[in-house]
C-alpha positions as CSV (number, residue, x, y, z in Angstrom):
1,X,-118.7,133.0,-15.5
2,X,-121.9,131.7,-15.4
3,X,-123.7,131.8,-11.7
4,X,-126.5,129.4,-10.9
5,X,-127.8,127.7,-8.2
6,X,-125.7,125.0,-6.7
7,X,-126.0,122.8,-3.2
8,X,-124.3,120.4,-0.7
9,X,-125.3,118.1,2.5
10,X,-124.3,118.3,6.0
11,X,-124.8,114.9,8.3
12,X,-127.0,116.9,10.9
13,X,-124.9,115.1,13.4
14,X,-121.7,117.9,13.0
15,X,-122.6,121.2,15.2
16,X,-124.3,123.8,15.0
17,X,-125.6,127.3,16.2
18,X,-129.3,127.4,17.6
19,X,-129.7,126.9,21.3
20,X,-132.6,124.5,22.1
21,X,-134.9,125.6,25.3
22,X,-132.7,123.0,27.5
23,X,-129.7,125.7,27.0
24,X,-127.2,123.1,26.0
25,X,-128.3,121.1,23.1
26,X,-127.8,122.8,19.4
27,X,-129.4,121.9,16.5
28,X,-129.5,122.9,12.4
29,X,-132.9,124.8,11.5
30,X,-134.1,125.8,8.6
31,X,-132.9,129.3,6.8
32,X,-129.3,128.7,8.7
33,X,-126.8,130.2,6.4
34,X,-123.2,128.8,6.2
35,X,-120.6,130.4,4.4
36,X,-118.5,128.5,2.0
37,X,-114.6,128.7,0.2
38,X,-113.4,126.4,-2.1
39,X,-109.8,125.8,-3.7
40,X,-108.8,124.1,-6.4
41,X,-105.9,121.6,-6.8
42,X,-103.8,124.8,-7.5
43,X,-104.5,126.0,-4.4
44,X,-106.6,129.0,-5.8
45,X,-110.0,130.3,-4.4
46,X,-112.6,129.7,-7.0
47,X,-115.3,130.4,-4.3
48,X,-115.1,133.0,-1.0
49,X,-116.9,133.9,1.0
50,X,-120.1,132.8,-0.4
51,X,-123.7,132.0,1.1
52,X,-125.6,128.9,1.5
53,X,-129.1,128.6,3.2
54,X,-130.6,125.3,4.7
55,X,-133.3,124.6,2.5
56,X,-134.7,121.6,3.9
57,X,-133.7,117.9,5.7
58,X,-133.4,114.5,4.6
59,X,-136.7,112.7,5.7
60,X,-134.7,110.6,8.6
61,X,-133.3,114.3,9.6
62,X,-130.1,112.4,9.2
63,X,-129.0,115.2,6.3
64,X,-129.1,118.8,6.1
65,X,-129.2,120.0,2.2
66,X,-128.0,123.5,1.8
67,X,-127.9,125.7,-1.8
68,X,-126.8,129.1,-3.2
69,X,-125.5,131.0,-5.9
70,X,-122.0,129.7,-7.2
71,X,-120.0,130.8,-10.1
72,X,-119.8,127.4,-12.3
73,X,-116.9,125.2,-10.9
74,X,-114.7,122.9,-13.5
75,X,-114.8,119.3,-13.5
76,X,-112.6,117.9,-9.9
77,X,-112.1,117.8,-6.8
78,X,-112.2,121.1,-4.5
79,X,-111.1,121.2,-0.6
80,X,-113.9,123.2,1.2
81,X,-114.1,125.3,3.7
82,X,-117.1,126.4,5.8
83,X,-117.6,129.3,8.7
84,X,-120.4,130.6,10.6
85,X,-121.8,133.2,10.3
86,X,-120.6,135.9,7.9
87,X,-117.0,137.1,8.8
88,X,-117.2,140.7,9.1
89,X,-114.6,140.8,7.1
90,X,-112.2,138.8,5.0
91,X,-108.7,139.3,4.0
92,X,-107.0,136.3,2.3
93,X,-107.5,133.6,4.5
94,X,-108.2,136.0,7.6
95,X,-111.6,136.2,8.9
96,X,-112.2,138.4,11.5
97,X,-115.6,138.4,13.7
98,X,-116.4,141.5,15.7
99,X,-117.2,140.4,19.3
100,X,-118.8,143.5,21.3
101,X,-118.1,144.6,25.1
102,X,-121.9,145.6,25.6
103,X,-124.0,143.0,25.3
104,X,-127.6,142.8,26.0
105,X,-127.8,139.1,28.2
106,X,-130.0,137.0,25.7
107,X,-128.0,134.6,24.0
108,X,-127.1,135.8,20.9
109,X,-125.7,133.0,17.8
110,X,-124.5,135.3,15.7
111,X,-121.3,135.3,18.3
112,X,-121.3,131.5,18.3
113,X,-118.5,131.1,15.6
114,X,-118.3,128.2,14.1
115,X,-115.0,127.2,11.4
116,X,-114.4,123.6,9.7
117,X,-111.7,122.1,8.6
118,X,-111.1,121.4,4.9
119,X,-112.6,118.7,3.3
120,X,-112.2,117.7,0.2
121,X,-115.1,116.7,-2.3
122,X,-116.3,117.1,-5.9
123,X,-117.0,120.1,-8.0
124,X,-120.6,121.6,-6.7
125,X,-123.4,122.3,-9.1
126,X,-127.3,121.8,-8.8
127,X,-127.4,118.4,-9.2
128,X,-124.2,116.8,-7.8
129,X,-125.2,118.0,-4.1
130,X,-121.5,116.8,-2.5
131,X,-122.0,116.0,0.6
132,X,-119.2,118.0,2.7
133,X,-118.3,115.4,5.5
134,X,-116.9,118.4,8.1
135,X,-118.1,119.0,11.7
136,X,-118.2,123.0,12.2
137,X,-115.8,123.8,15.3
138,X,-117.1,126.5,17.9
139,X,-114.8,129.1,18.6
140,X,-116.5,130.7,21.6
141,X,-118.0,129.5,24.7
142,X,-121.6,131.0,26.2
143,X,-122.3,131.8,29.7
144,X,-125.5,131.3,31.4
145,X,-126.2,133.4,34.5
146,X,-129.8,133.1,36.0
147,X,-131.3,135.5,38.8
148,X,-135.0,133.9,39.7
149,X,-137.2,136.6,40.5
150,X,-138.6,134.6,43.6
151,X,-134.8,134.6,44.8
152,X,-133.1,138.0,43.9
153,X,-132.0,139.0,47.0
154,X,-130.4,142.3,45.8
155,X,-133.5,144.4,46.8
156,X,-134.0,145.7,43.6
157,X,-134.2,144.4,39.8
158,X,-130.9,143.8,38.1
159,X,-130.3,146.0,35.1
160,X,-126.8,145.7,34.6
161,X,-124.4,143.1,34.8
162,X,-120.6,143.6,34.4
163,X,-118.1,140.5,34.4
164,X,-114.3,141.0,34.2
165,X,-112.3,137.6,33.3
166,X,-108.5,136.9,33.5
167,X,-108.0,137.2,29.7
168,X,-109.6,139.0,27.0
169,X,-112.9,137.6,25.6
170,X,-114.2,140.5,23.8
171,X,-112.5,142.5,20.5
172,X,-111.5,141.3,16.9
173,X,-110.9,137.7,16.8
174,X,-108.7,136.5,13.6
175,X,-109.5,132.7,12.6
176,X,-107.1,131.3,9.6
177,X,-108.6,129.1,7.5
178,X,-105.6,127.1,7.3
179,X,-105.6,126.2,10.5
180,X,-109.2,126.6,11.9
181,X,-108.3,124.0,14.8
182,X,-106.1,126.9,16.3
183,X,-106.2,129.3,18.5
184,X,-107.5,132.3,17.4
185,X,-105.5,135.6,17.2
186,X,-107.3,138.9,19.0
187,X,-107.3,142.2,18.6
188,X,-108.6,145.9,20.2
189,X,-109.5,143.1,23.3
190,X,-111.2,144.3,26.7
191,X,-111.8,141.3,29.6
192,X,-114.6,143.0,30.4
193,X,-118.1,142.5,29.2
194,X,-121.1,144.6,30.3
195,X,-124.9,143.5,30.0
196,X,-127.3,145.7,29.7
């Protein structure tokens, strides 16, 4: 199969990874890279897997237009999937992200994972730029824990932080792709995370 260069929008008002200064608000910047399946109306996977970067914005910012490499897709209409980031690994419609115990305290977004539902939309190539009308879902929550240095009454700098919860947050989490909306499915799990 031929593989060229092939593209689709966002509306820059889904979600998205990168933590503004104001710890809350996220945003889409440029050189984000989204991940992308498509099936066909037999339900087969003509594309897995497969990266996209943010190559630039609509000029009201209202549209984020992403490309990459895509084997050429027939004439029709696709459902699409997207996740962020890369899966560290894939098995069918499995994608497992690898959420470490030891952590080092600055917010990190390649743990913020993101899953869309499917959408459905037409064949992508480089000039028929479909836009995908899905709003990624986050999968994890962050945790902001600040110690001012002109109100650390420990005596000494903190090094090490360790936080046990009621249930497991760290370890393999499983999303399907079928059903991103669920709850995820985790593995090799601790409740404890330490920050170093």
């Amino acid at each position: 199969q031929i593989v060229s260069e092939a593209g689709f929008v966002l509306p820059t008002d889904g979600t998205r990874a990168l933590l503004d200064e104001d710890g809350v608000t996220t945003n889409w910047e440029i050189g984000d890279q989204l991940y992308l399946w498509a099936e066909n109306a037999k339900g087969e996977f003509v594309a897995e897997n497969v990266k996209f970067m943010l190559r630039y914005f609509s000029p009201e910012y209202s549209e984020a237009y992403f490309s990459g490499d895509l084997a050429e897709m027939a004439e029709g209409e696709y459902s699409y999937t997207l996740a962020y980031p890369a899966p560290a690994a894939v098995n069918g419609r499995q994608l497992t992200y690898k959420l470490p115990a030891i952590q080092n305290g600055i917010y990190d977004d390649s743990y913020d994972v993101m899953v869309a539902s499917s959408v459905k939309a037409p064949q992508l190539t480089g000039e028929n730029r479909a836009v995908l009308n899905c709003v990624l879902k986050h999968q994890m929550h962050a945790l902001k824990i600040t110690l001012p240095q002109s109100s650390n009454h420990f005596g000494k700098s903190v090094e090490t932080i360790t936080l046990t919860f009621p249930c497991a947050v760290v370890g393999d989490m499983i999303i399907d792709l079928d059903n991103p909306n669920a709850q995820p499915t985790y593995v090799n799990t601790s409740n404890t995370i330490t920050l170093s």
